[in-house]
N, C-alpha and C positions, 0 to 999 in steps of 0.2 A: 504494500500500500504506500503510496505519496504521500509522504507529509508535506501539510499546508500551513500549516500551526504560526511559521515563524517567517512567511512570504510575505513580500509584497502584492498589491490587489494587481499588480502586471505582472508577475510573476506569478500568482494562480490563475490569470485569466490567457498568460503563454501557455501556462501546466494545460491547462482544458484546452485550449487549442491543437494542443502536439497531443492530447489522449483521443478528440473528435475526429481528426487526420482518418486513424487506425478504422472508421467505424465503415459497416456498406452504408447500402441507397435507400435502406426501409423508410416512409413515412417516420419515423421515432428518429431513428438515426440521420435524418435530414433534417428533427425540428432544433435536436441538440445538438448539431452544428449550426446552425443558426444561432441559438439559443447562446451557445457559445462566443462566438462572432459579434452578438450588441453587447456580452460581459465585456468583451477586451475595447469596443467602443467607448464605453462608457469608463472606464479607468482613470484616464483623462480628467473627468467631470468631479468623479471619486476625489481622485486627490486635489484638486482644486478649491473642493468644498473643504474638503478635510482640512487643508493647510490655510485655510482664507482668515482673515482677520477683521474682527468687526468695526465696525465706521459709523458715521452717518451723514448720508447721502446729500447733495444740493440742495434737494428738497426736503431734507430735514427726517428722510424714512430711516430705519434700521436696515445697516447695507451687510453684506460681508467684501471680503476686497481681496484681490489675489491678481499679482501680475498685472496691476491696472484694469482688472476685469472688475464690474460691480455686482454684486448678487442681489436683488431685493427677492421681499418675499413671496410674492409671485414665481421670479424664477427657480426659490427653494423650491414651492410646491411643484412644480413641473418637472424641477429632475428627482423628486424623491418618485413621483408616480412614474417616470422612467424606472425609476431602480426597482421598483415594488414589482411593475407589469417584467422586467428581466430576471429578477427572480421568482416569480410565478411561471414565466416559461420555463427555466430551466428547471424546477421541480417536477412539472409535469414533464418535460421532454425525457428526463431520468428516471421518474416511474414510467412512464409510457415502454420504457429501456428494460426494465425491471418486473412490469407486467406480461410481456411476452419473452420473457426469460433469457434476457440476455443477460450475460455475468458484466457485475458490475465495474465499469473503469476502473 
């Protein structure tokens, strides 16, 4: 088994990358390579948020700040429902994996 314990979120979303490579063409085996594919998109965003430092904004809102980037609240909610709807695919894309008995990555 791959430990993931002590990884960076690019570095387990390489690990699933280079484990979805191995998989065939099955419906399941196509959604979690997808599934996989918007984790490593989303990484980016991950650490952004993650490392961002809070502010406040021109107009006076609760910002977060990163790289000259602004976050307001608005934009939180939109990439946390990003991350919500990428890990609901990939839970089901690994039981879908798991239901018709494939052994697991």
């Amino acid at each position: 088994m791959i430990e993931l314990e002590d990884r960076t979120a690019g570095q387990v979303a390489d690990t699933l990358l280079h484990l979805v490579k191995g998989l065939g063409s099955s419906d399941e085996e196509q959604d979690l390579r997808a599934a996989a594919a918007d984790f490593h998109a989303l990484v980016g965003t991950r650490n952004n948020l993650v490392h961002a430092k809070p502010g406040i904004s021109i107009g006076g809102e609760q910002a977060l700040y990163r790289h000259g980037d602004q976050w307001l609240l608005s934009e939180l909610e939109s990439v946390a429902d990003a991350f919500a709807c990428c890990s609901t695919r990939l839970d089901k894309a690994l039981q879908g994996l798991l239901d018709h008995g494939e052994k697991p990555l």
